[in-house]
Structures are given as structure tokens and as C-alpha cells.
Backbone as JSON Lines, residues from 0, in Angstrom:
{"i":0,"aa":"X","n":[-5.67,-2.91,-7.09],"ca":[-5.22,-4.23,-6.71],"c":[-6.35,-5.2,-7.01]}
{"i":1,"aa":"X","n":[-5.92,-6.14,-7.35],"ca":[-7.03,-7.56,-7.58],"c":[-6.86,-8.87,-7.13]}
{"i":2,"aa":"X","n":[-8.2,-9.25,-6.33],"ca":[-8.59,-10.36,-5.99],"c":[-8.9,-11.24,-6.84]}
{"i":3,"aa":"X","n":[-9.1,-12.91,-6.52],"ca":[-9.99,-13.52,-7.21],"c":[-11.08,-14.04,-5.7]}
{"i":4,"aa":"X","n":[-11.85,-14.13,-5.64],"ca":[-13.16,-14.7,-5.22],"c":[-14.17,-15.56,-5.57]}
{"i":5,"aa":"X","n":[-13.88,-16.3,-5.14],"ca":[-14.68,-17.43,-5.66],"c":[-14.84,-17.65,-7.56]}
{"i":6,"aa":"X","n":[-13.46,-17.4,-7.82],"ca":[-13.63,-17.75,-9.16],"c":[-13.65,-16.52,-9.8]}
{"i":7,"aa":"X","n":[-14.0,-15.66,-9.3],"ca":[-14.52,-13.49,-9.91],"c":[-13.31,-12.83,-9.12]}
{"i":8,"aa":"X","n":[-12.9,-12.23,-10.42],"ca":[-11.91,-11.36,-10.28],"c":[-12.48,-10.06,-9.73]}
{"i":9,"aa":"X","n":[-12.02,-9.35,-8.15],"ca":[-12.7,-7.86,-8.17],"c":[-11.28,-6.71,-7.26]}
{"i":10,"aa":"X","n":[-11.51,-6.12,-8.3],"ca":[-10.53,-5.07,-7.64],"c":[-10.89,-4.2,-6.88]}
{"i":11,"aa":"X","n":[-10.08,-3.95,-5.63],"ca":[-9.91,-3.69,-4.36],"c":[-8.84,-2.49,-4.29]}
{"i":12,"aa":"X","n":[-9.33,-1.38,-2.96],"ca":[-8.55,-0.48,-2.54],"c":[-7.44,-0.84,-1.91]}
{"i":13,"aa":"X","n":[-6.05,-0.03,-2.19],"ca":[-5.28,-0.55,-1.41],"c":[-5.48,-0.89,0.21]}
{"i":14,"aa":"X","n":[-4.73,-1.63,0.92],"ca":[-5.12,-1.82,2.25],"c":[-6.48,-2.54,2.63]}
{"i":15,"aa":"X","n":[-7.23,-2.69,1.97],"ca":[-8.51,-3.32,1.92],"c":[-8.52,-4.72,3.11]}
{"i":16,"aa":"X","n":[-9.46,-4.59,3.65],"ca":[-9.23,-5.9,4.7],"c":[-10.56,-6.96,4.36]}
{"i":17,"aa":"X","n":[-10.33,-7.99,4.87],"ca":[-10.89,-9.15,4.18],"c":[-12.29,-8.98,5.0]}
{"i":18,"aa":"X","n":[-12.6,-8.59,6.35],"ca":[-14.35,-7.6,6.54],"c":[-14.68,-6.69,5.7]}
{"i":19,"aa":"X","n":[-14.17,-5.87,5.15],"ca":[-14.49,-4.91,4.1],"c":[-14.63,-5.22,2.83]}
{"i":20,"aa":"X","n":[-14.04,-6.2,2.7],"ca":[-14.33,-6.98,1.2],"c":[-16.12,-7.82,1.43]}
{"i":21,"aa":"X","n":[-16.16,-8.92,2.53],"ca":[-17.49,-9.22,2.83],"c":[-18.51,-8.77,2.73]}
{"i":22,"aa":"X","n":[-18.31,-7.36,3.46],"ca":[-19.37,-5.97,3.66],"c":[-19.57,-5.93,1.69]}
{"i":23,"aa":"X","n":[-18.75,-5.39,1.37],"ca":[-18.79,-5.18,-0.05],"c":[-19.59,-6.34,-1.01]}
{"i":24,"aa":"X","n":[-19.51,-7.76,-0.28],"ca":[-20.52,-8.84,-0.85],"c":[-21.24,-9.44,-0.29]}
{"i":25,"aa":"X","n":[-22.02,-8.49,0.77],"ca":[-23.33,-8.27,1.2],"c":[-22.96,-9.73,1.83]}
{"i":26,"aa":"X","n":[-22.13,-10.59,2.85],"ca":[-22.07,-11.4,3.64],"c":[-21.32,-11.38,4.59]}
{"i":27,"aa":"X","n":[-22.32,-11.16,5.81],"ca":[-22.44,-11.27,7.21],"c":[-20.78,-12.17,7.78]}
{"i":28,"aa":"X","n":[-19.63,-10.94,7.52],"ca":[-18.57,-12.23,8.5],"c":[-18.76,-12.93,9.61]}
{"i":29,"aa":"X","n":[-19.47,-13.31,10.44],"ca":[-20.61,-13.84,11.77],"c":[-20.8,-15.16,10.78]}
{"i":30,"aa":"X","n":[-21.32,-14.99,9.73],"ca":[-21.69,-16.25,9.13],"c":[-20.56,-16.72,7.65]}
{"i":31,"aa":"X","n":[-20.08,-16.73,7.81],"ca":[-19.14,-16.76,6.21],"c":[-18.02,-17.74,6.67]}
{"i":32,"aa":"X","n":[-17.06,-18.52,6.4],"ca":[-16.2,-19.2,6.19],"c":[-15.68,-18.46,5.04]}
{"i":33,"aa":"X","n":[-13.51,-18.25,5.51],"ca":[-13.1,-18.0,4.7],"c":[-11.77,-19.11,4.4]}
{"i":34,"aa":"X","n":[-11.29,-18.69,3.36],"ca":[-9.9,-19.59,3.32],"c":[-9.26,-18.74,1.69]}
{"i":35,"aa":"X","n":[-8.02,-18.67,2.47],"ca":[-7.21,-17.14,2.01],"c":[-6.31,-17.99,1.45]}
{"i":36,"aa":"X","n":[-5.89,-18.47,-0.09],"ca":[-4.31,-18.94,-0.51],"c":[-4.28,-20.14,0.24]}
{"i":37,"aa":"X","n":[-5.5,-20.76,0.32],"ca":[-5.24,-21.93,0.69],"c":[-5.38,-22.69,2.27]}
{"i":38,"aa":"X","n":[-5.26,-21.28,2.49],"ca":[-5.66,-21.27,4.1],"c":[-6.76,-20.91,4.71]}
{"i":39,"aa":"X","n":[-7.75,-21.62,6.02],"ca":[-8.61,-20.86,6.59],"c":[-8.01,-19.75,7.27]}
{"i":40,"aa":"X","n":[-9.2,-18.69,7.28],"ca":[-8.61,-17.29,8.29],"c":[-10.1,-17.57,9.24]}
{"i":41,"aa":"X","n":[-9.46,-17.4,10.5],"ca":[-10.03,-17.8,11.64],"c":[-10.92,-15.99,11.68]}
{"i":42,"aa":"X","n":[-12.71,-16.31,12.1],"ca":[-13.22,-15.21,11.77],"c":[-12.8,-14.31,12.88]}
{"i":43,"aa":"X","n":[-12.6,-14.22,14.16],"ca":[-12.0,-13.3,14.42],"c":[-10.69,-12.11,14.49]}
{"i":44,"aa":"X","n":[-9.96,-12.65,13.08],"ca":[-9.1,-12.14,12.04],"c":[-9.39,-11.1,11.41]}
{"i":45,"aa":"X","n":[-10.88,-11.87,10.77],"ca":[-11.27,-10.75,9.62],"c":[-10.83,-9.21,9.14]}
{"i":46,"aa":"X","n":[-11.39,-8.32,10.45],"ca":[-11.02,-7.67,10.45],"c":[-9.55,-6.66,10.51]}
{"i":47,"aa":"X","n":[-8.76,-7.74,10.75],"ca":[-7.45,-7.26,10.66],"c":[-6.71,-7.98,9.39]}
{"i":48,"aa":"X","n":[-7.51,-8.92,8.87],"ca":[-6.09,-9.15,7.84],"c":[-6.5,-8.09,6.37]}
{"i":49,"aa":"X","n":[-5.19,-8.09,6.03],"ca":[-5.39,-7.22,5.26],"c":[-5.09,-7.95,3.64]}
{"i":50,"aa":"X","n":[-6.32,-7.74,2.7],"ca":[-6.06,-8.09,1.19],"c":[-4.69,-7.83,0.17]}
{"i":51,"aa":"X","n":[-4.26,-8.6,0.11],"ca":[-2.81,-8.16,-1.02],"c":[-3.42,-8.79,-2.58]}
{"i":52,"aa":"X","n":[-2.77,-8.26,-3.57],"ca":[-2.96,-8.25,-4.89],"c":[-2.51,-9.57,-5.45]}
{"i":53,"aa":"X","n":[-3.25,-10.84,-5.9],"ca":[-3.26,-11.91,-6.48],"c":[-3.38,-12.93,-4.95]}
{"i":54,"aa":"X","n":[-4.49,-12.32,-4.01],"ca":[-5.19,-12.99,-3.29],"c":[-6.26,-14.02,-3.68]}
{"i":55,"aa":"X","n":[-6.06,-15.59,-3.19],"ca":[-7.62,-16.35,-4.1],"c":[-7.83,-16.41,-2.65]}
{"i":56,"aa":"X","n":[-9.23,-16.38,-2.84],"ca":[-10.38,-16.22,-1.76],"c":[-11.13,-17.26,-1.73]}
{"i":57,"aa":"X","n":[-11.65,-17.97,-0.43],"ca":[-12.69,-18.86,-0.88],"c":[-13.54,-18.79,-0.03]}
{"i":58,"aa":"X","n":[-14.75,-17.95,-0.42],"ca":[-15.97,-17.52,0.51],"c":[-17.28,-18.51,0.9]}
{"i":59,"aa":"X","n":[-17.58,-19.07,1.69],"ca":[-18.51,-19.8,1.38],"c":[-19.32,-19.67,3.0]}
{"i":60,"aa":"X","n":[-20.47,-19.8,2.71],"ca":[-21.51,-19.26,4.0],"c":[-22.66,-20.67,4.52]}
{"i":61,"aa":"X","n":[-22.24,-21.13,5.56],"ca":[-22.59,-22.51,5.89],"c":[-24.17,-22.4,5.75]}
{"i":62,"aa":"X","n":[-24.99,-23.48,5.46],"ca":[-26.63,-23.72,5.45],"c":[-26.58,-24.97,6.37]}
{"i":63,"aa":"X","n":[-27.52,-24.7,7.08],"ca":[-27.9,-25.62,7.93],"c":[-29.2,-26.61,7.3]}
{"i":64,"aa":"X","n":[-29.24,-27.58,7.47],"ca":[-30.27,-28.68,6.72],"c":[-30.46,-30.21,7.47]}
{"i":65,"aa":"X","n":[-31.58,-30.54,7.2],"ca":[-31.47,-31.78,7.88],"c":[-32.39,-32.75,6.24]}
């Protein structure tokens, strides 16, 4: 099955959940902002939603700055 992510196509096990995809790109769901097809997924989701095939992803991990 295949994702897109931030623009990168990566194929995924079936059932794959959107924490296990993170883990897989070495970012901390604690710190990550997601938004699934357009939608945010609220992080205590993560772990339960599950990746389907022609998922767009939009990963992005907040910086703090002044």
C-alpha cells in the first residue's frame, strides 16, 4: 500500500497506523502535527488511526523561536 508524505511517496504494511508510520520517520508523535486528506488528526488518535492506500499526509513538527 502507498502513502504520499509530505510530497514522498512510501509504501506501507497493510494495517499500518499513522504512530507507526512516525516511528518509521524518526518523529516523536508528542511533537509532530498531522493532517490526513486534508484533515488534522488530533495526536491522541495517532495511534489508532489506521493508514489506507492513496493517503496524503502532512507531517510537520512545530519549532519554537522568538
Amino acid at each position: 500500500m502507498s502513502v504520499l508524505v509530505n510530497g514522498k511517496q512510501y509504501e506501507l504494511g497493510t494495517g499500518e497506523t499513522l504512530a507507526a508510520l512516525l516511528e518509521r520517520l524518526g518523529v516523536q508523535g508528542a511533537y509532530a502535527l498531522v493532517e490526513r486528506n486534508g484533515e488534522p488528526v488530533e495526536r491522541e488518535r495517532y495511534a489508532n488511526v489506521t493508514l489506507e492506500s492513496g493517503d496524503v499526509l502532512v507531517v510537520a513538527r512545530p519549532v519554537a523561536g522568538g
